[in-house]
Jmol script that loads the backbone (N, CA, C; Angstrom):
load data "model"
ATOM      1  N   UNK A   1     145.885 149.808  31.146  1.00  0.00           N
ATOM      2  CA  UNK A   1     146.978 149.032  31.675  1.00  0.00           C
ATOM      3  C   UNK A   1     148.313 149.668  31.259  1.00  0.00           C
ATOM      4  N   UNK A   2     148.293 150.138  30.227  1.00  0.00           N
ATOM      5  CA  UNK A   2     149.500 151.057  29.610  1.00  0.00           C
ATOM      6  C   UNK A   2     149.989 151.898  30.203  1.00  0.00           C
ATOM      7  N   UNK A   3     149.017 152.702  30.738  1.00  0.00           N
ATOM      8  CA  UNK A   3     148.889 154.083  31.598  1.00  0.00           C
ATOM      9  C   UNK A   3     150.253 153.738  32.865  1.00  0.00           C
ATOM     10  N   UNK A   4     149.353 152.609  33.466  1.00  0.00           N
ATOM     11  CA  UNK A   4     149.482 152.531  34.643  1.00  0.00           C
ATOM     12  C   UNK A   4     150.995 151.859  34.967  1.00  0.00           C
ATOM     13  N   UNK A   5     151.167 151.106  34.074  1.00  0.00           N
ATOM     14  CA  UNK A   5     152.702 150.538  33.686  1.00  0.00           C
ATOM     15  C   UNK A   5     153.692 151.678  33.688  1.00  0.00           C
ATOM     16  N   UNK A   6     153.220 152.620  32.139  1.00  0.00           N
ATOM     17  CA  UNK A   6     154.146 153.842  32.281  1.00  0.00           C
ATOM     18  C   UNK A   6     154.485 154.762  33.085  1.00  0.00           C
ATOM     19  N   UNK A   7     153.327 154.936  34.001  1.00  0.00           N
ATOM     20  CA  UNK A   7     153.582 155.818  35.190  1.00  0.00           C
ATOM     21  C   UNK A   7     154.247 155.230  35.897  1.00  0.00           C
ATOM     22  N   UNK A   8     154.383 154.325  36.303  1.00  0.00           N
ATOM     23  CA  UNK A   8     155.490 153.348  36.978  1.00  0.00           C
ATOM     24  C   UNK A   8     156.720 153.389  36.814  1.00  0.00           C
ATOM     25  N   UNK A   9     157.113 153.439  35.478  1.00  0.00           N
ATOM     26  CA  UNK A   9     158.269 153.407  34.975  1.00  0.00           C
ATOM     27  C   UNK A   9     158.671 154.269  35.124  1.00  0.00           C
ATOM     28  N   UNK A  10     158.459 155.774  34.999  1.00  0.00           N
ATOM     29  CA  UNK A  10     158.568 157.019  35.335  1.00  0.00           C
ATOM     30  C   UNK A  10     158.284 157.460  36.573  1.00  0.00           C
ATOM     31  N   UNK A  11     158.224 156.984  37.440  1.00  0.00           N
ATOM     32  CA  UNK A  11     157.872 157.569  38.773  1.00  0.00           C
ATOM     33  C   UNK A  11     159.430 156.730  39.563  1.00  0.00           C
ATOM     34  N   UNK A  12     159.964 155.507  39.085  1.00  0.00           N
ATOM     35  CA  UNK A  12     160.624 154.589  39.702  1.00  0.00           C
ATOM     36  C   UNK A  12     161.892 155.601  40.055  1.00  0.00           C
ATOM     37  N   UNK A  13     162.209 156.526  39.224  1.00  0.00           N
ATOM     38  CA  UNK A  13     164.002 156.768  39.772  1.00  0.00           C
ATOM     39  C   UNK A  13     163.679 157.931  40.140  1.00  0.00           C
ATOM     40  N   UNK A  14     162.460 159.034  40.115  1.00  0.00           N
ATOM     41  CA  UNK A  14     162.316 159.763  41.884  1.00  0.00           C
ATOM     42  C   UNK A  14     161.859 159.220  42.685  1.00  0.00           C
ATOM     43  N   UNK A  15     161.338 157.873  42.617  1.00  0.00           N
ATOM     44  CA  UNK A  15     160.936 157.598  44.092  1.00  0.00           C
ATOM     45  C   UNK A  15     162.219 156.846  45.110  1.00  0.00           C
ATOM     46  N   UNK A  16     163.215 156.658  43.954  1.00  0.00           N
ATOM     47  CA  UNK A  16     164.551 156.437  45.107  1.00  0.00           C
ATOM     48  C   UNK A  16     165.480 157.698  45.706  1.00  0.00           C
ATOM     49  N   UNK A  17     164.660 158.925  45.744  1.00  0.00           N
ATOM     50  CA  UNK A  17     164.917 160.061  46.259  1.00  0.00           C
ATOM     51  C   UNK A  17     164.007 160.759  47.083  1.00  0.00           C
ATOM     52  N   UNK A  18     162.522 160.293  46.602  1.00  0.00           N
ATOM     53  CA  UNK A  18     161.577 161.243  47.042  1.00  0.00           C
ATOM     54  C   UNK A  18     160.550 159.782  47.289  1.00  0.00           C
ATOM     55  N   UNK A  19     160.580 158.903  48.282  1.00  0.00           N
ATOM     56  CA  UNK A  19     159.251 158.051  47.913  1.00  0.00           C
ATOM     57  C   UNK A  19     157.742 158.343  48.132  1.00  0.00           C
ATOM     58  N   UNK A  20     157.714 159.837  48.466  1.00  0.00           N
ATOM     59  CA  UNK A  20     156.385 160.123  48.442  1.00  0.00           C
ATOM     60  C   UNK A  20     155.606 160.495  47.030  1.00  0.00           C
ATOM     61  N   UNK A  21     156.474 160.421  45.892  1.00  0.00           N
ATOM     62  CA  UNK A  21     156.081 160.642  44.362  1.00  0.00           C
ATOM     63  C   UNK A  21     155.234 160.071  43.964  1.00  0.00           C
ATOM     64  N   UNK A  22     153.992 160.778  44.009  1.00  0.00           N
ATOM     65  CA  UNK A  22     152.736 159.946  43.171  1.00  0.00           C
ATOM     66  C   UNK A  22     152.479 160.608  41.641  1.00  0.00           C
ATOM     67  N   UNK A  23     151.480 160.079  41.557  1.00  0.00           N
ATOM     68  CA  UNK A  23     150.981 160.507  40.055  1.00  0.00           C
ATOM     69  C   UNK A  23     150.532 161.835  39.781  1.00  0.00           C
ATOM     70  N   UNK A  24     150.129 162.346  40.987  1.00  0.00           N
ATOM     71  CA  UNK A  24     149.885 163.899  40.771  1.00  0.00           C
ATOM     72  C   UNK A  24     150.658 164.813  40.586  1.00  0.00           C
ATOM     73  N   UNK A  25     152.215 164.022  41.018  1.00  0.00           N
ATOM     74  CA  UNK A  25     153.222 165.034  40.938  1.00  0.00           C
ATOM     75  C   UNK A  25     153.893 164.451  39.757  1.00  0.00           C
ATOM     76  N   UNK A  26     153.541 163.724  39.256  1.00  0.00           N
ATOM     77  CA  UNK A  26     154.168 162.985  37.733  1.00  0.00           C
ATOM     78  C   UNK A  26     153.546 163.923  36.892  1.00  0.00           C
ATOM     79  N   UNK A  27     151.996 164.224  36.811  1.00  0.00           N
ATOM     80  CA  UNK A  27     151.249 164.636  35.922  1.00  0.00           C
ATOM     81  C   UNK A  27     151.494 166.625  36.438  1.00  0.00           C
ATOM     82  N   UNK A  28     151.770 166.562  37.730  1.00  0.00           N
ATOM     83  CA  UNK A  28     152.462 168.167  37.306  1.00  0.00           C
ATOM     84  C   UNK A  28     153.475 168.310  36.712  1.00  0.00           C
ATOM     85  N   UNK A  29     154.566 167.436  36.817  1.00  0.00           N
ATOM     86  CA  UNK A  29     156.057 167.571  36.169  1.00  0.00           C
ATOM     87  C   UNK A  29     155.636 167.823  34.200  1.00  0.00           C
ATOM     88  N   UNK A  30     155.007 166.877  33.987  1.00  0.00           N
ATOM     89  CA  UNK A  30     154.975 166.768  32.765  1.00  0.00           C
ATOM     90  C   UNK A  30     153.844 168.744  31.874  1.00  0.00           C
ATOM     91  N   UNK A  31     153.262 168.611  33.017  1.00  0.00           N
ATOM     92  CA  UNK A  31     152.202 169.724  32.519  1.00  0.00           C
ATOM     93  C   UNK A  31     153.197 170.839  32.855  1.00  0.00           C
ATOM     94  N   UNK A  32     153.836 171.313  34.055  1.00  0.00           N
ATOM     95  CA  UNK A  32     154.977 171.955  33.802  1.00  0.00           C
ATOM     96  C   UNK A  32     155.781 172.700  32.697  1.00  0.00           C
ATOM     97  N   UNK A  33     156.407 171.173  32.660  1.00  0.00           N
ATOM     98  CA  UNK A  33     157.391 171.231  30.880  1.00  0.00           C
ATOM     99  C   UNK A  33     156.831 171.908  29.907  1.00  0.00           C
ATOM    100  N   UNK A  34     155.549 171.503  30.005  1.00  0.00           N
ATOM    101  CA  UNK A  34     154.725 171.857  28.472  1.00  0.00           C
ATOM    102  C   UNK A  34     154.199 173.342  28.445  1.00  0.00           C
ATOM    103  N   UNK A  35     154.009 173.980  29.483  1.00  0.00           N
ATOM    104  CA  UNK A  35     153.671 175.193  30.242  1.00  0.00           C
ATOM    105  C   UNK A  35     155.012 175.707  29.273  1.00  0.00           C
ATOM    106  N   UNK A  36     155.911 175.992  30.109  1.00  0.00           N
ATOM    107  CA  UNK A  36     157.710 176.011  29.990  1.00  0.00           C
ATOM    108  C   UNK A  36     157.597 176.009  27.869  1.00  0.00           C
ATOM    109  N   UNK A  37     157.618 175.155  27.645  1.00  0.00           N
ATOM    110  CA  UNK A  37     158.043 174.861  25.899  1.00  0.00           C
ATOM    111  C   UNK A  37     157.211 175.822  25.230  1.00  0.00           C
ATOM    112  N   UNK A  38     156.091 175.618  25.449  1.00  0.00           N
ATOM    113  CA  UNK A  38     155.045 176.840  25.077  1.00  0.00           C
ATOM    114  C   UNK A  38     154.915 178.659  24.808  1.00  0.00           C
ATOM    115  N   UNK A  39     155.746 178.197  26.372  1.00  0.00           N
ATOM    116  CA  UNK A  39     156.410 179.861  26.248  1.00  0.00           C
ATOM    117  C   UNK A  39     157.452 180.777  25.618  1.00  0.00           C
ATOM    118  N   UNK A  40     158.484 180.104  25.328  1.00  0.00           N
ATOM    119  CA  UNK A  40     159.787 179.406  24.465  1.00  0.00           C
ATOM    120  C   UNK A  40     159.942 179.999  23.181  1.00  0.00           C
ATOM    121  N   UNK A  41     158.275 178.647  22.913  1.00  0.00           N
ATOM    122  CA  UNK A  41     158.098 178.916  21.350  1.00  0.00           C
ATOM    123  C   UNK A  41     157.756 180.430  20.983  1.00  0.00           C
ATOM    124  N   UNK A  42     157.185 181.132  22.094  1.00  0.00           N
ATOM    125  CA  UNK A  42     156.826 182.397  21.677  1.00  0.00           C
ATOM    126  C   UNK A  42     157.740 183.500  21.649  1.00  0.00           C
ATOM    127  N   UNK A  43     159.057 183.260  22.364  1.00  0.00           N
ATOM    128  CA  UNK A  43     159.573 183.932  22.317  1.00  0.00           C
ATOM    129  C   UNK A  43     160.449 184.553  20.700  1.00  0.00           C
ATOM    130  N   UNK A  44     161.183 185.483  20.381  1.00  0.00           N
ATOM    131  CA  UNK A  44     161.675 185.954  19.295  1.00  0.00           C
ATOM    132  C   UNK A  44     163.177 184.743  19.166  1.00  0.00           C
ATOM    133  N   UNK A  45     163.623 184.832  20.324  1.00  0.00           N
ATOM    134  CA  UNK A  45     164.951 184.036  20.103  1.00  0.00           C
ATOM    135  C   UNK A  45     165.279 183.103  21.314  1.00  0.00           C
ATOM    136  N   UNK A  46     165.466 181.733  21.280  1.00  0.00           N
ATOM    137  CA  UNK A  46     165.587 181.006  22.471  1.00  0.00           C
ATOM    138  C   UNK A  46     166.705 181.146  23.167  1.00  0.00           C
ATOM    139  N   UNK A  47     166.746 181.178  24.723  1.00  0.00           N
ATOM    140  CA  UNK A  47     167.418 182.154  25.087  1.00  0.00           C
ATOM    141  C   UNK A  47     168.545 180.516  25.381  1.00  0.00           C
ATOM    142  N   UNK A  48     169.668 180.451  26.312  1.00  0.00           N
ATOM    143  CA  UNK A  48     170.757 179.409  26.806  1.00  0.00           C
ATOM    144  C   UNK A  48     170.176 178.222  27.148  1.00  0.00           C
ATOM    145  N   UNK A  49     170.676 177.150  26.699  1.00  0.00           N
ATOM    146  CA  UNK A  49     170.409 176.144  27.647  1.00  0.00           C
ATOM    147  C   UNK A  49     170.155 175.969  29.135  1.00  0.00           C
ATOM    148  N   UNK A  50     170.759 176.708  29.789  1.00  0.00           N
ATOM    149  CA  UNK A  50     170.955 175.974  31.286  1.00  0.00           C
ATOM    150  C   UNK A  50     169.788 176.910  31.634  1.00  0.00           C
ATOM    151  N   UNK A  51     169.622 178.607  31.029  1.00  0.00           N
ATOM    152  CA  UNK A  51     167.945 178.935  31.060  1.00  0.00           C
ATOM    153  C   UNK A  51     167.005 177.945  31.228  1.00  0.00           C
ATOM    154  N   UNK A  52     166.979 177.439  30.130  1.00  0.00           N
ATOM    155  CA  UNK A  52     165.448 176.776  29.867  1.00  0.00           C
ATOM    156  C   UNK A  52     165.416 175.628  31.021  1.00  0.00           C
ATOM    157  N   UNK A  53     166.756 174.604  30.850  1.00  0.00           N
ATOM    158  CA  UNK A  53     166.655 173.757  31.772  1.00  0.00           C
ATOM    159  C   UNK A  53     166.079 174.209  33.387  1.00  0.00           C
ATOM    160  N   UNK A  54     166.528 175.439  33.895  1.00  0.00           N
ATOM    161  CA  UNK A  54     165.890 176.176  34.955  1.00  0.00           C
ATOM    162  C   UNK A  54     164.533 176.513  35.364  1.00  0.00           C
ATOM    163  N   UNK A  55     164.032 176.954  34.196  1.00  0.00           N
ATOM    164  CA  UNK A  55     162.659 177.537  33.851  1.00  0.00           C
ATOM    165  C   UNK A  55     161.392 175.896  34.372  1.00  0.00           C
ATOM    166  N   UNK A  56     162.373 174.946  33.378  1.00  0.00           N
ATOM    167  CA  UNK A  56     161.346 174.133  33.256  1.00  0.00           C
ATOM    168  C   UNK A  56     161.297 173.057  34.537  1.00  0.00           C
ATOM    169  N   UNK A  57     162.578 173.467  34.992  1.00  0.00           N
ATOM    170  CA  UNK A  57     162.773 172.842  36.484  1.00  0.00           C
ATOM    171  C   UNK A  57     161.564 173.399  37.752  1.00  0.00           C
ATOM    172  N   UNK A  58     161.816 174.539  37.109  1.00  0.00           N
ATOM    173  CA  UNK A  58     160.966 175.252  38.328  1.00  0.00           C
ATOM    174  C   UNK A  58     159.387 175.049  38.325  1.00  0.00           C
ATOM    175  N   UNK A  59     159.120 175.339  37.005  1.00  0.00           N
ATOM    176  CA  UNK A  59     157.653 175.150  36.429  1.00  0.00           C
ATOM    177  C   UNK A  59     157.477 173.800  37.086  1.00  0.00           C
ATOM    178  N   UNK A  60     158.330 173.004  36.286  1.00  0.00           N
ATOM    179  CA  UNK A  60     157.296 171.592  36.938  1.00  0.00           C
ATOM    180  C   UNK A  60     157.566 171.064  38.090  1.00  0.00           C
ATOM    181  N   UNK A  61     158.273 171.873  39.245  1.00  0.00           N
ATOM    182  CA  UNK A  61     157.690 171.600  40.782  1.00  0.00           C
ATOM    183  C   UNK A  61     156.726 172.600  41.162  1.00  0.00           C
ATOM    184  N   UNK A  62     156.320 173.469  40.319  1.00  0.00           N
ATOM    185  CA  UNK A  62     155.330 174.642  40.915  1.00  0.00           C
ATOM    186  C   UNK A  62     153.822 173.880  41.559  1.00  0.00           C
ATOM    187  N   UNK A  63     153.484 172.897  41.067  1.00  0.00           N
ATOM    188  CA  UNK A  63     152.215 171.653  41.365  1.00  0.00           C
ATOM    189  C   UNK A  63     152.399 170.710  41.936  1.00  0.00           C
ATOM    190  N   UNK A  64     153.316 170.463  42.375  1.00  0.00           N
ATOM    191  CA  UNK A  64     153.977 169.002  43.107  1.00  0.00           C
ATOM    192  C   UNK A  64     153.162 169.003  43.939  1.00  0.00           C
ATOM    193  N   UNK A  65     152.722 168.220  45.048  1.00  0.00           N
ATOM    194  CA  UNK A  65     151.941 167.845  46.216  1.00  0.00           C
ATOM    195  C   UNK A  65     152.616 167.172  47.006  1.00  0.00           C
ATOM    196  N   UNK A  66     154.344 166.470  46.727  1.00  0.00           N
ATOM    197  CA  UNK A  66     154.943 165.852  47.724  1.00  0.00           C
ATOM    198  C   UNK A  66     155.958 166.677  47.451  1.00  0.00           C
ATOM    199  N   UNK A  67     156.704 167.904  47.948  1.00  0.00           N
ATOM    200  CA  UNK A  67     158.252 168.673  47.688  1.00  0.00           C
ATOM    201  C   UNK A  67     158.719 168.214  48.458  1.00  0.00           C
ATOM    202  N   UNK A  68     159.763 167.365  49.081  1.00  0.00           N
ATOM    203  CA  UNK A  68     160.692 166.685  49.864  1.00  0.00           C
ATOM    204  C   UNK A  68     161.770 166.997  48.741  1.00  0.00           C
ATOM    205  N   UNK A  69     161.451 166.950  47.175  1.00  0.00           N
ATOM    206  CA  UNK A  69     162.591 166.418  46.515  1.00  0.00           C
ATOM    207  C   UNK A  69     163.325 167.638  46.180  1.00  0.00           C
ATOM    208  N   UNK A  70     162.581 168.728  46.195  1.00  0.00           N
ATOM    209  CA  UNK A  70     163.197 169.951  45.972  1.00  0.00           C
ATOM    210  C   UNK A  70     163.473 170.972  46.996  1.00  0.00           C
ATOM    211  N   UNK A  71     162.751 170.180  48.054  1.00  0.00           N
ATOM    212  CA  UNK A  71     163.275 170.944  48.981  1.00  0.00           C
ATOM    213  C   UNK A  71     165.047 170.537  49.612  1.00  0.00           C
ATOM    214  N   UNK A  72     165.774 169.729  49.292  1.00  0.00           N
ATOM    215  CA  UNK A  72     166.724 169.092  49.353  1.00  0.00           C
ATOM    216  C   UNK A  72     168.260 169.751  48.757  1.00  0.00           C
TER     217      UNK A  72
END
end "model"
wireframe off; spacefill off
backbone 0.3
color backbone group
């Protein structure tokens, strides 16, 4: 019941942009990020902010199943 609440909560303010946002594209966004941080950590020195913010932007629409929102 937790699950299903939280995904809710998190799905609510792209779906007033994108209402085709389901859970598959919730659970790519998040696997994304973590993809993204992972890589990061390996690096010698973390590179700019607005980098990473990019990186991890991109990563986690790379799995999406509804892109309306990035295609925009």
């Amino acid at each position: 019941m937790l699950m299903i609440n939280l995904s809710q909560i998190l799905m609510r303010p792209v779906r007033e942009h994108c209402p085709s946002f389901s859970v598959n594209d919730l659970k790519a966004h998040f696997r994304g990020r973590k993809y993204v941080l992972e890589v990061l950590k390996m690096l010698p020195e973390m590179p700019e902010a607005n980098i990473i913010d990019q990186a991890l932007e991109q990563a986690a629409n790379l799995g999406r199943i509804n892109q309306e929102l990035s295609a925009a």
